[in-house]
N, C-alpha and C positions, 0 to 999 in steps of 0.2 A: 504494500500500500504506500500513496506515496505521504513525504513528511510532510506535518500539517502544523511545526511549531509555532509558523508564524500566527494563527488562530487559536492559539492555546495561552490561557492566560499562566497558564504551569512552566512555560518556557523557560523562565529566569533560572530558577531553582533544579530545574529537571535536569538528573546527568542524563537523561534517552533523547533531550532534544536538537534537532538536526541529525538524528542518526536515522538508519535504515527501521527502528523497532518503535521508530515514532509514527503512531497513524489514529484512524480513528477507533479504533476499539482498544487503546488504551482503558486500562478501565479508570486512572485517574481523569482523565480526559471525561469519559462517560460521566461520572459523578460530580462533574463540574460543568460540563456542557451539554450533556445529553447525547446521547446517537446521533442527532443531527444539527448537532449544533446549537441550539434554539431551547435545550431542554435543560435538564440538572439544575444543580442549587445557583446557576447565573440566572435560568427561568422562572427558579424561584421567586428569586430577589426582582422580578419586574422591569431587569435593566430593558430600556430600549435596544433593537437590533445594532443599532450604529456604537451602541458602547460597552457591547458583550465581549470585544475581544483586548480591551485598553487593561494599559497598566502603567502606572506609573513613567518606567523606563519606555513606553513606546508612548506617551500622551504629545497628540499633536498640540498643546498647550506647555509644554515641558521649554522649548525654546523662546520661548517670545516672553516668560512669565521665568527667569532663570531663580530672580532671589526669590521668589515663593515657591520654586520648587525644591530648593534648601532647608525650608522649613517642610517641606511634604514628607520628601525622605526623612526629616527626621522624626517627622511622622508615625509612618509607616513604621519606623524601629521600634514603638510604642504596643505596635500590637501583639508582641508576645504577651502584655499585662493581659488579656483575657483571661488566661488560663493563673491566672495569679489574684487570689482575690485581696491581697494586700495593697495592690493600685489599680487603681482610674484611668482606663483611657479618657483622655480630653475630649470636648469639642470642637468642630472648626466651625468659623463660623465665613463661609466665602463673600468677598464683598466685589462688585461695582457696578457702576453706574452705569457705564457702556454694558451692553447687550454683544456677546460674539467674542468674548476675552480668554475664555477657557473655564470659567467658573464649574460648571457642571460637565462638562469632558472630565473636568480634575476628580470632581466628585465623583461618576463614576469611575474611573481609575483605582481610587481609595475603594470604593466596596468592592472592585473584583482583587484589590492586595488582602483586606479583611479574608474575604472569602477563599483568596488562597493560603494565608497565614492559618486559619482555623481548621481549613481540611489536614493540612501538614500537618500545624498543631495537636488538632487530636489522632489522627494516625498514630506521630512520635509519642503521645501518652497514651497508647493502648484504647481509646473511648470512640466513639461512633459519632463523627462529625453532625452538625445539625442540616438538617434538610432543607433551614433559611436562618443562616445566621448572619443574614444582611439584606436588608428592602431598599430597592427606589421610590421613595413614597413623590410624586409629583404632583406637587397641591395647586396647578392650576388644571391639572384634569380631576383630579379630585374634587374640586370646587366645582367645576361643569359638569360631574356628577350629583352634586348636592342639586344644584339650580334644575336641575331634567325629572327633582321628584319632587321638590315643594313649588316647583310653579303652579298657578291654577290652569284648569283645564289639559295637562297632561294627561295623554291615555295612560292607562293602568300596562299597556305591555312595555310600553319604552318608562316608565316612573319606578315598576317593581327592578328590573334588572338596574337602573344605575343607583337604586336604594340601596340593592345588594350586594356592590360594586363597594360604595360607600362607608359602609360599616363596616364590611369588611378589612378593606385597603385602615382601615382606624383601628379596628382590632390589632394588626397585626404590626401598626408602625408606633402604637403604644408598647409593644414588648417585645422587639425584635431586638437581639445585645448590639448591629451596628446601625443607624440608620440615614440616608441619605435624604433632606426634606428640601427638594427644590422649588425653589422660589417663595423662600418663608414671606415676601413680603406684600403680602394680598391686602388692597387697599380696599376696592369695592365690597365688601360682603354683611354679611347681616350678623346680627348679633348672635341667635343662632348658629350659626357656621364659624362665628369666632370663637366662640366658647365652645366646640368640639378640636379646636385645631388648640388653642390654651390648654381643654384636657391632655393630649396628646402630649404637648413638650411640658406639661408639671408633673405627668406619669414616669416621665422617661426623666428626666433631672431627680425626679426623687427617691428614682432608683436608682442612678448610677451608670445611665444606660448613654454612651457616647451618639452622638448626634453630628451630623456635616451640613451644616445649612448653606442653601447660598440664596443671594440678593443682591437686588439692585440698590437697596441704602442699607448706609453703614449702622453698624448694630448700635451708634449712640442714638440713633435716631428709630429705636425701634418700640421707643414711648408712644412715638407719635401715630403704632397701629397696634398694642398691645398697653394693657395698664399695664403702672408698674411692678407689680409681683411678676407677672409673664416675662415683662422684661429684664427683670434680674435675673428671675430661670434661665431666659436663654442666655446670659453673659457667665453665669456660673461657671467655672471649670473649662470656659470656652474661650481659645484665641481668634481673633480676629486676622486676616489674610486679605490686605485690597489690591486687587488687580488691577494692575495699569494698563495703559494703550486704547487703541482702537478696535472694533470687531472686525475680528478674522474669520468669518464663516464664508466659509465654500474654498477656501485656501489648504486645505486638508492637503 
């Protein structure tokens, strides 16, 4: 079969990558991507198609963002503390203003390193890695789920499915140990839908439960869409990362 490291997020660390016994039925491969790419704990985690195969070392955001990728890596060195309950993985909290900078490229990067540090991780400690021990929670389609079941006059078939969509995607981004929340900074919304998305990040800060937010304003300014208990939550244990420049999309 032929080698397929470049589409494996296991590449960095794997001695079998670019050799002849690298292919797809790896079964480390399987259990992170699925048989066809599109499945395992990456499919879990909800990541979009365009950022199933990113990592750190290959993020098209890595060049143009060099001194914030200094603190990433060092980052990243941080998630052996999983398996250690005596530290805290941190928060990040991604900032800017431009739209196209790398913000959530970077994000997903960090949960498919998460979710390769913890498969390794618990292999090397003899335990059975978890089947999502990282979410893409994206709360402007989250949002457009909430509005598609409390509008009035919504049918009942298209209101039931993005209800169930809803609560779910909330279930799961309250208690997942990494979680990725893009575009924490929703302006329009109802009190209602704030105070589900408040639940979420007081559930997760008051467990201990590491969080990567990114936004278009900077987290001082993040009174001005959450009171301030929420907004202490998110500053808690959380460093802030502003990204400079212009947008670079379609530059890939």
């Amino acid at each position: 079969m032929a080698k397929h490291s470049a589409s494996c997020i296991l590449s960095g660390p794997c001695t079998l990558a670019d050799t002849d016994k690298c292919n797809r039925m790896c079964p480390s491969y399987i259990a992170l991507h699925g048989y066809t790419g599109d499945g395992g704990r990456i499919g879990a985690a909800g990541l979009p198609a365009d950022y199933r195969h990113l990592t750190v070392a290959n993020s098209p955001a890595r060049e143009g963002q060099a001194k914030i990728y200094r603190a990433i890596d060092a980052y990243v060195a941080t998630f052996k503390r999983q398996f250690d309950e005596d530290y805290r993985i941190k928060s990040l909290y991604l900032y800017s203003e431009e739209p196209g900078t790398g913000k959530t490229t970077t994000a997903a990067a960090l949960l498919n390193e998460y979710l390769t540090a913890h498969y390794i991780g618990s292999l090397q400690r003899g335990t059975t890695p978890l089947e999502r021990p990282g979410y893409y929670w994206d709360i402007n389609e989250w949002q457009r789920d909430y509005n598609r079941f409390t509008r009035p006059m919504v049918p009942r078939e298209k209101a039931e499915p993005a209800a169930s969509r809803y609560y779910r995607a909330m279930e799961i981004a309250e208690a997942v140990p990494f979680l990725i929340a893009d575009d924490i900074g929703v302006r329009d919304a109802t009190e209602a839908f704030r105070a589900d998305l408040h639940s979420v990040i007081n559930k997760r800060v008051a467990n201990g439960l590491p969080t990567v937010y990114t936004s278009n304003i900077p987290m001082a300014e993040t009174l001005q869409l959450f009171d301030a208990r929420i907004a202490d939550r998110i500053r808690d244990m959380c460093q802030e990362l502003p990204f400079e420049g212009k947008s670079k999309r379609g530059r890939r």
